[in-house]
DRENDO-1510 file (C-alpha; in Angstrom, 1 decimal, always signed):
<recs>
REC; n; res; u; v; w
REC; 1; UNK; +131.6; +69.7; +146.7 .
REC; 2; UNK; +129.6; +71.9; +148.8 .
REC; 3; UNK; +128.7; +73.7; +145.7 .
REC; 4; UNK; +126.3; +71.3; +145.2 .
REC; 5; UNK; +122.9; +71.8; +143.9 .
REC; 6; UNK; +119.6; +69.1; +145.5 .
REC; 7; UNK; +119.6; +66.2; +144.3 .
REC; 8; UNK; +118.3; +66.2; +141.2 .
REC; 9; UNK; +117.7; +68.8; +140.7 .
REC; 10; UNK; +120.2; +70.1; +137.7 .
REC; 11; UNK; +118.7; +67.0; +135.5 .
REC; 12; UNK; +115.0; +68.1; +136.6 .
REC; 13; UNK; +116.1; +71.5; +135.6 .
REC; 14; UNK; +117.0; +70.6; +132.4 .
REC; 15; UNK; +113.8; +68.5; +132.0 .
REC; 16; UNK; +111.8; +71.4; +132.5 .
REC; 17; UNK; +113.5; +73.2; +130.3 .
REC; 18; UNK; +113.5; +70.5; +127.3 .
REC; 19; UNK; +109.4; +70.4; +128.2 .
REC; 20; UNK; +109.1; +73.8; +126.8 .
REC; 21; UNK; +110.3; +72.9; +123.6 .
REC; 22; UNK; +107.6; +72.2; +121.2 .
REC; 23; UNK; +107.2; +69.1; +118.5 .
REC; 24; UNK; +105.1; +66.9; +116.6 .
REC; 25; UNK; +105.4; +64.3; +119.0 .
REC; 26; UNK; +104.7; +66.0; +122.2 .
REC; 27; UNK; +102.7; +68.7; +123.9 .
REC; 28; UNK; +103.4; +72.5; +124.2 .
REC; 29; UNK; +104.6; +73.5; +127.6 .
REC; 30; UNK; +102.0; +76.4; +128.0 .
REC; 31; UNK; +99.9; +78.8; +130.0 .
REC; 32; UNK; +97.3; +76.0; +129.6 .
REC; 33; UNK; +99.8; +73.2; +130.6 .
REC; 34; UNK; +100.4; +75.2; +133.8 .
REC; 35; UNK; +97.0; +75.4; +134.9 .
REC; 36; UNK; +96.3; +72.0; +134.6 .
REC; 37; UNK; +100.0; +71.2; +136.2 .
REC; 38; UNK; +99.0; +72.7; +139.5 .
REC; 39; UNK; +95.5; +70.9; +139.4 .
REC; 40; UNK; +96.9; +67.8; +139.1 .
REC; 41; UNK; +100.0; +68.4; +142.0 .
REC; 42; UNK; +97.0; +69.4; +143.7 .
REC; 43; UNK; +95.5; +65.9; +143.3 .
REC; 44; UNK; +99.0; +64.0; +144.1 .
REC; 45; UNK; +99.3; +65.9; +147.0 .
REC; 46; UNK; +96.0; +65.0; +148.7 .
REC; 47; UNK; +96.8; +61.4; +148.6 .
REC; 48; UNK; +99.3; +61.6; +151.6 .
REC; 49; UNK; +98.1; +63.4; +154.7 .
REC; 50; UNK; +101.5; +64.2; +156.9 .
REC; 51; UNK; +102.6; +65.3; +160.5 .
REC; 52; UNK; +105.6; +67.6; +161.1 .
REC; 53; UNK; +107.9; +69.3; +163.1 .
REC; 54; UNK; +106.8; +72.4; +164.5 .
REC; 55; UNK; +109.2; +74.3; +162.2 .
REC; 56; UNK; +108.3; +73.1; +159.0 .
REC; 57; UNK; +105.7; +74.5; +157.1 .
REC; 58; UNK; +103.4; +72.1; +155.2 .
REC; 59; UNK; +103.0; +73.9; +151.9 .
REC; 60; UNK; +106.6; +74.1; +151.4 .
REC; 61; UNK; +107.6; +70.5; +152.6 .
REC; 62; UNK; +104.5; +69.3; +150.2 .
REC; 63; UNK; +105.7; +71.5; +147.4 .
REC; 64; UNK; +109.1; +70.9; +147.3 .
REC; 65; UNK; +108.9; +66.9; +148.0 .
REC; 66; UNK; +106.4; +66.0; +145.5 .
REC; 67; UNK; +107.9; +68.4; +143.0 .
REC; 68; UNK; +111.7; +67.9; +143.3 .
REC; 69; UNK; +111.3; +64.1; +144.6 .
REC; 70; UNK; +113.3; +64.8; +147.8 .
REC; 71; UNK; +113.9; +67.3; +151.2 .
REC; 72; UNK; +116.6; +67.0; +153.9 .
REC; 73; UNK; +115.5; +67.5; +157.8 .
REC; 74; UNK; +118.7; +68.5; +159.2 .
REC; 75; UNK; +119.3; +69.7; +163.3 .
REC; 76; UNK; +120.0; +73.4; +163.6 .
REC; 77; UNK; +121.1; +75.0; +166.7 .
REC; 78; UNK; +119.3; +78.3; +165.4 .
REC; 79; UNK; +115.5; +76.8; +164.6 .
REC; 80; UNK; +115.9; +72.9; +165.2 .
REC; 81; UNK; +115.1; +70.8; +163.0 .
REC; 82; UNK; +114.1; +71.7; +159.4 .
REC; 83; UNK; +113.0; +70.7; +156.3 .
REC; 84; UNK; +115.4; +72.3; +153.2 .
REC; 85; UNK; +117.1; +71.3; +149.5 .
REC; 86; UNK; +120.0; +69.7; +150.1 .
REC; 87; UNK; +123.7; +69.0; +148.4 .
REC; 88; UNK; +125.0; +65.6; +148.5 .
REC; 89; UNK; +128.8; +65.8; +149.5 .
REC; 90; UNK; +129.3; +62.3; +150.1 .
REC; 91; UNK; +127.8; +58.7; +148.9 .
REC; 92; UNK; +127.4; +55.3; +150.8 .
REC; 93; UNK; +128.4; +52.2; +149.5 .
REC; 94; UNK; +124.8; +51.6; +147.8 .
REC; 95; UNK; +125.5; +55.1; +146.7 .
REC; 96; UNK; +122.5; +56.4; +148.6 .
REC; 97; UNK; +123.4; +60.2; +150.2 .
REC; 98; UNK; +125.9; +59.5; +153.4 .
REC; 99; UNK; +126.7; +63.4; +153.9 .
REC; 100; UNK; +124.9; +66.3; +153.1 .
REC; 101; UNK; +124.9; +70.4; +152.9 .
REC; 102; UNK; +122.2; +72.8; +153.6 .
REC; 103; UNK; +122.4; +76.5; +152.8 .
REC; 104; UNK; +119.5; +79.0; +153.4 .
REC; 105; UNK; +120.0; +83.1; +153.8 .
REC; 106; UNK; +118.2; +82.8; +157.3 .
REC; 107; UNK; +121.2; +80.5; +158.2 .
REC; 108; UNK; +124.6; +81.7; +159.3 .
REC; 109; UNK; +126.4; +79.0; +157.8 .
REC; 110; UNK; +126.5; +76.2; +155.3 .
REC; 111; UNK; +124.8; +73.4; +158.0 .
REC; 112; UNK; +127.1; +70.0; +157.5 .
REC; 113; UNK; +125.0; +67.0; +158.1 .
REC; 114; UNK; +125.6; +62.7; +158.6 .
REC; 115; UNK; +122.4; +61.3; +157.3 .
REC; 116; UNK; +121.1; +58.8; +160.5 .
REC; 117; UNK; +122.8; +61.3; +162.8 .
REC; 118; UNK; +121.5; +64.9; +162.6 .
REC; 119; UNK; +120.0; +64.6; +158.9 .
REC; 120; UNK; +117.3; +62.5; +157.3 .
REC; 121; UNK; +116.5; +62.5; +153.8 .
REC; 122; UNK; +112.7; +62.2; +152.7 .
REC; 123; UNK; +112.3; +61.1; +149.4 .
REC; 124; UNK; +109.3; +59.7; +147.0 .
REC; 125; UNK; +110.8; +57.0; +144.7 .
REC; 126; UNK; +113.9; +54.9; +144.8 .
REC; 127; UNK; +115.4; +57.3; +142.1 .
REC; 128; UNK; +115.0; +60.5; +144.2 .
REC; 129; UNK; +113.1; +61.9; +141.1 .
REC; 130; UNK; +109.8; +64.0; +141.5 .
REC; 131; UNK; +106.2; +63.2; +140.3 .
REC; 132; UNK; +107.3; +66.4; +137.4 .
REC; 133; UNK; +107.6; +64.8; +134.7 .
REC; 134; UNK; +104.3; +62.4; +135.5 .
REC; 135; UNK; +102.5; +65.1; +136.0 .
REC; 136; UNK; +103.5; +67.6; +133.1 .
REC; 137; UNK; +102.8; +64.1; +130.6 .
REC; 138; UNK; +99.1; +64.3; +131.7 .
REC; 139; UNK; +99.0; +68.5; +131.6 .
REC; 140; UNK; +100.2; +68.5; +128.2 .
REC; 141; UNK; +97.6; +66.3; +126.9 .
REC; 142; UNK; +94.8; +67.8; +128.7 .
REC; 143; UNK; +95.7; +71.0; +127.6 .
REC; 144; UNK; +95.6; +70.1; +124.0 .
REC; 145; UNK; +92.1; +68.8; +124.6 .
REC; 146; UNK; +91.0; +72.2; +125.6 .
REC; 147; UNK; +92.7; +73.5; +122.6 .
REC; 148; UNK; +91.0; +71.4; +120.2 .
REC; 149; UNK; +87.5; +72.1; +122.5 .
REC; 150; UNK; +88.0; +75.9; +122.3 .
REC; 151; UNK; +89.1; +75.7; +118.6 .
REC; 152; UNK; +85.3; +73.5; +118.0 .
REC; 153; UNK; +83.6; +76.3; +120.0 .
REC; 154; UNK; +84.9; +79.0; +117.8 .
REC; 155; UNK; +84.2; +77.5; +114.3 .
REC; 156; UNK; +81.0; +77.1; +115.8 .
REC; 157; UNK; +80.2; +80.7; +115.3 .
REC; 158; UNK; +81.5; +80.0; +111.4 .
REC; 159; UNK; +79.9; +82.8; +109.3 .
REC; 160; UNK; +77.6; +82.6; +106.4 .
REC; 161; UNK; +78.2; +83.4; +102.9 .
REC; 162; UNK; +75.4; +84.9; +100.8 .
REC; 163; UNK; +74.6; +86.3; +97.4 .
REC; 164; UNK; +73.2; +89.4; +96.9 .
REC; 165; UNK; +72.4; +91.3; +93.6 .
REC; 166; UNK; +73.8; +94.6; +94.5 .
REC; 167; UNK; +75.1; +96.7; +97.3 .
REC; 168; UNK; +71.8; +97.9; +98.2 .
REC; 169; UNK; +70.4; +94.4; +98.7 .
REC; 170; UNK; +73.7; +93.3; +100.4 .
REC; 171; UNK; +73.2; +95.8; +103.1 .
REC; 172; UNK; +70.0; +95.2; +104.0 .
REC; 173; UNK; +70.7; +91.3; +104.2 .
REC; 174; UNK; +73.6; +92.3; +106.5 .
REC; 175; UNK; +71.3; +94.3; +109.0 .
REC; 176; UNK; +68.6; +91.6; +108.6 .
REC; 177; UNK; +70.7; +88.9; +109.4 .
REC; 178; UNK; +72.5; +90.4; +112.4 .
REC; 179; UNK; +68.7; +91.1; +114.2 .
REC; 180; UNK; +68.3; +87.1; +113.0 .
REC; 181; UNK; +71.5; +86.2; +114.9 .
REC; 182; UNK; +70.1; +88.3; +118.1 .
REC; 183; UNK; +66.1; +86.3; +117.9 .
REC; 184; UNK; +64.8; +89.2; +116.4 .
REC; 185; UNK; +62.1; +87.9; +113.4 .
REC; 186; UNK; +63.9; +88.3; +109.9 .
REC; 187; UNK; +61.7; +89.3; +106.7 .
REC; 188; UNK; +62.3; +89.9; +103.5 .
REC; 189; UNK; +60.5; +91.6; +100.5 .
REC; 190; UNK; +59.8; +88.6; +98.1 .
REC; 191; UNK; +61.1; +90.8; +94.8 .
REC; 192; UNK; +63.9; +90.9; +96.7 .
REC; 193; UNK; +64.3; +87.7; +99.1 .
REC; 194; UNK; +66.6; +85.1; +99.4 .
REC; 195; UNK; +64.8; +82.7; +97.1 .
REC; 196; UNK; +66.9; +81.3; +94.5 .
REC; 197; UNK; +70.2; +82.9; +96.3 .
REC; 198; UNK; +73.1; +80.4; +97.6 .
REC; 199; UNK; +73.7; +80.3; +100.9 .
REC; 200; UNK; +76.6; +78.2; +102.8 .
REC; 201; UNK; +79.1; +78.1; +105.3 .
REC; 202; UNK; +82.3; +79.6; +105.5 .
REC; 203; UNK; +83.6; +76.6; +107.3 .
REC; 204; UNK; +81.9; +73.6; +105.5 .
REC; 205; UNK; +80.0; +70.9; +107.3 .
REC; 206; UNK; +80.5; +71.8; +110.6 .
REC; 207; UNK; +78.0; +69.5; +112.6 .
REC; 208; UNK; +80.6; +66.5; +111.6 .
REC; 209; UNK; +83.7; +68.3; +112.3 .
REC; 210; UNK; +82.3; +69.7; +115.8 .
REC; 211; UNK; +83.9; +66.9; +118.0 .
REC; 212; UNK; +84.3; +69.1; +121.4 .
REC; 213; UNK; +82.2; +66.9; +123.0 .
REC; 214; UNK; +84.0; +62.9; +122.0 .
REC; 215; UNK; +86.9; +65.9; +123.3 .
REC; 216; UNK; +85.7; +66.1; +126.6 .
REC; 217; UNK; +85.4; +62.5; +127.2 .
REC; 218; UNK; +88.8; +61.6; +126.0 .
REC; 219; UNK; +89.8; +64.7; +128.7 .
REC; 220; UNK; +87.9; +62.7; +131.4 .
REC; 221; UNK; +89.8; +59.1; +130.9 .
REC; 222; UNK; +93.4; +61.3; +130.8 .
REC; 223; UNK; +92.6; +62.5; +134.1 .
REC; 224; UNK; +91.3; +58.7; +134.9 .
REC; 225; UNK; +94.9; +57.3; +133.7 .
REC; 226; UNK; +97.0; +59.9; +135.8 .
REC; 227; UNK; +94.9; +59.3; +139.0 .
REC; 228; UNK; +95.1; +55.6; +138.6 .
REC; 229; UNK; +98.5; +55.9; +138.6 .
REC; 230; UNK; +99.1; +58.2; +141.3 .
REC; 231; UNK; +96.9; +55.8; +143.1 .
REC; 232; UNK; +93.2; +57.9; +143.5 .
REC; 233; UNK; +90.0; +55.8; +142.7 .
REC; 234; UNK; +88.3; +56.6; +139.7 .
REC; 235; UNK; +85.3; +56.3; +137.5 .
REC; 236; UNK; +85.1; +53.7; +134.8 .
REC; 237; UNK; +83.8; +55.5; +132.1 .
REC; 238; UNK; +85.4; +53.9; +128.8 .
REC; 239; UNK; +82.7; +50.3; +129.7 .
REC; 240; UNK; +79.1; +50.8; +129.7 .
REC; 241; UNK; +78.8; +47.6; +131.5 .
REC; 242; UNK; +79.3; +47.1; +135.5 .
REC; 243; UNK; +83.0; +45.3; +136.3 .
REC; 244; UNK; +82.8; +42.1; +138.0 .
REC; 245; UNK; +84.3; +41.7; +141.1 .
REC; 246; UNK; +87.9; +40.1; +139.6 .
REC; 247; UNK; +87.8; +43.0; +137.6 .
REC; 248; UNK; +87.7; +45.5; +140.3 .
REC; 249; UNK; +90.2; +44.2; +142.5 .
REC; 250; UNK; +92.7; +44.0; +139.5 .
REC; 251; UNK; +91.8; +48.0; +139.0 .
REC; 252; UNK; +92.1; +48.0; +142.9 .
REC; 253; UNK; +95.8; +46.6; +142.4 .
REC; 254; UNK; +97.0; +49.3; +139.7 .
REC; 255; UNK; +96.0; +52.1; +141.9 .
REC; 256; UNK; +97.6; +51.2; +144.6 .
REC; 257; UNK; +101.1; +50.3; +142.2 .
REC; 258; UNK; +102.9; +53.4; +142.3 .
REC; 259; UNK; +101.5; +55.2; +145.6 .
REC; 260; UNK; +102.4; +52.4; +147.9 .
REC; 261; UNK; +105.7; +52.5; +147.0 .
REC; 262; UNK; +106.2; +56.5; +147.2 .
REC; 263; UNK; +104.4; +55.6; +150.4 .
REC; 264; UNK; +107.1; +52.7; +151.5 .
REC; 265; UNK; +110.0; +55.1; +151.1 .
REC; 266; UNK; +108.3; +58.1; +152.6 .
REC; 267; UNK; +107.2; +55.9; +155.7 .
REC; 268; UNK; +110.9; +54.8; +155.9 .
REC; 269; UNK; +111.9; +58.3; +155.8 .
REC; 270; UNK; +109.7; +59.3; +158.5 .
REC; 271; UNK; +110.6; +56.3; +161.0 .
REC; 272; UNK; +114.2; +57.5; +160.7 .
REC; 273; UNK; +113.0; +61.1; +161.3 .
REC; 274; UNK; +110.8; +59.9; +164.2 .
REC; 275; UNK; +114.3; +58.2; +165.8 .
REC; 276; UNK; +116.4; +61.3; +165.8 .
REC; 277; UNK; +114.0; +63.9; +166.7 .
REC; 278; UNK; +112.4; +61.8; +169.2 .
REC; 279; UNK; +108.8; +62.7; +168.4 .
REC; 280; UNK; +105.7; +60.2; +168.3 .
REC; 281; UNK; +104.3; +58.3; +165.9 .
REC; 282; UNK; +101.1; +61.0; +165.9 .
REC; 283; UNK; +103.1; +63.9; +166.1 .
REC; 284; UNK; +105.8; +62.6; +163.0 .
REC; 285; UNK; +104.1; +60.7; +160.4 .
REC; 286; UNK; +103.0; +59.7; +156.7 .
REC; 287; UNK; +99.9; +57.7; +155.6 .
REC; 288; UNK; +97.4; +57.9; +153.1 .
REC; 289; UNK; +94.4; +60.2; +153.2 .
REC; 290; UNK; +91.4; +58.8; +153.9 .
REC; 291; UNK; +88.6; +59.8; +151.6 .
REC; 292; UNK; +84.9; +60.2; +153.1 .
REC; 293; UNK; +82.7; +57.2; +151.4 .
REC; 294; UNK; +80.0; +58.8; +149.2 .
REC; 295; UNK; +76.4; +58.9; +150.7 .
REC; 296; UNK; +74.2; +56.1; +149.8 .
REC; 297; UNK; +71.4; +57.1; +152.2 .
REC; 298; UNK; +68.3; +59.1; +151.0 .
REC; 299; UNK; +68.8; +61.1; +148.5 .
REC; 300; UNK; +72.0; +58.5; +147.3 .
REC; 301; UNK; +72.5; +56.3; +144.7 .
REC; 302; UNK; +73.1; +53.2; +146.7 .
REC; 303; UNK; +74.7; +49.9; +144.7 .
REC; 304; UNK; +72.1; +46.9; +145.3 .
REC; 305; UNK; +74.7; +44.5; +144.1 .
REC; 306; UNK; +77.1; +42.2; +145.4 .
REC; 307; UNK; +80.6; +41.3; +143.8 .
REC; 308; UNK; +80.9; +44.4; +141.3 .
REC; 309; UNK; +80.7; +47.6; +141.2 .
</recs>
């Protein structure tokens, strides 16, 4: 069994894969998903604020936990303890990982490992899963919003049709029009002006098609819903009026819904890792960031009101 992959990480595999597959009833896995996937890790990632062991780096422990949903800290005799994908080789009796194997080309061997004896497992939800699929959900949609914005800003530019009575008067339109297009004054002969000639878009009645902007909104409450629910504050932009205080606290409750258990399990994770390696609670640890409060002083917009917000 040592040929095992990290937990997981076969089925996240083929996750990924299946994401790239487009339908009708789900986004395309593109370019555009991909830049908003590593926008949004970035926010998951800077809810937690960790300490480590001096051998693990932070961008790959942060990368590979939040990504992949779990990371083994094992004792080496060559670089103490790190922080690397794991095979499960053996289960408990709750069927949580009892034995594990670590293989990395920097090692001489496959490192064995007795979870609660010279391995701890560090994981984000009770499945061992990743925040992937969470966060590829949100990409997808937000880059179809830029897809329908871009397409919006593009018919914007929708070119004219016009009549002309011959070649001659064609061209001349054609040059006219490009200096009109650029500020430059337009003018026309009156024998042979525009008067009487039909004139209309390509692309019909664009000012009530053009909906980039209702776009942009709906992009904003997406990225609302995916930090609520990786536990960031947000705006409340879909009421115009103030929340009451009942209100509030009941938004308060869903943000903290999923991040305080990914927060549970990684604290549990760390107090194990904090027993073998023997290193203090400031020098091994988890907890959430803590975000600087806006400025309500001069120069702030300070809330007068009490009991809402």
């Amino acid at each position: 069994m040592n040929g095992f992959q990290p937990m997981g990480y076969l089925a996240q595999s083929y996750t990924a894969f299946m994401n790239q597959q487009p339908s009708a009833v789900k986004g395309l896995y593109n370019e555009a998903t991909q830049h908003y996937k590593r926008i949004l890790y970035n926010e998951v990632k800077s809810r937690y604020e960790f300490g480590l062991p001096k051998n693990v780096a932070m961008n790959w422990f942060r990368f590979w936990t939040f990504e992949f949903g779990s990371i083994c800290f094992i004792y080496t005799k060559e670089f103490g303890w790190i922080a690397q994908p794991y095979g499960v080789s053996a289960l408990d009796i709750n069927y949580q990982p009892k034995e594990v194997t670590v293989s990395n080309p920097n090692l001489p061997e496959v490192k064995r490992g007795l979870v609660g004896i010279n391995a701890v497992i560090i994981h984000c939800f009770d499945d061992y899963y990743g925040f992937d699929n969470i966060v590829t959900k949100y990409a997808e949609m937000l880059a179809q919003c830029d897809r329908n914005v871009n397409i919006n800003l593009m018919t914007s530019l929708s070119s004219k049709i016009f009549a002309a009575k011959d070649k001659k008067q064609a061209d001349d339109m054609k040059l006219a029009i490009a200096d009109a297009t650029q500020g430059n004054p337009t003018v026309f002969v009156l024998e042979e002006g525009l008067e009487g000639l039909d004139v209309k878009s390509i692309m019909g009645d664009f000012k009530n098609e053009f909906i980039a902007d209702k776009t942009m909104i709906v992009k904003r409450l997406i990225i609302n819903e995916f930090l609520t629910i990786i536990g960031l504050n947000n705006a409340n932009i879909d009421k115009r009026e103030r929340l009451n205080g009942d209100e509030v606290n009941a938004n308060n409750e869903e943000v903290k819904s999923i991040a305080s258990i990914v927060l549970e399990n990684l604290q549990e994770g760390f107090k194990e890792l904090r027993l073998l390696t023997g290193l203090s609670e400031s020098e091994c640890f988890v907890k959430f960031r803590q975000f600087q409060e806006p400025n309500t002083e001069e120069g702030g917009a300070a809330d007068d009101s009490e009991g809402d917000t």
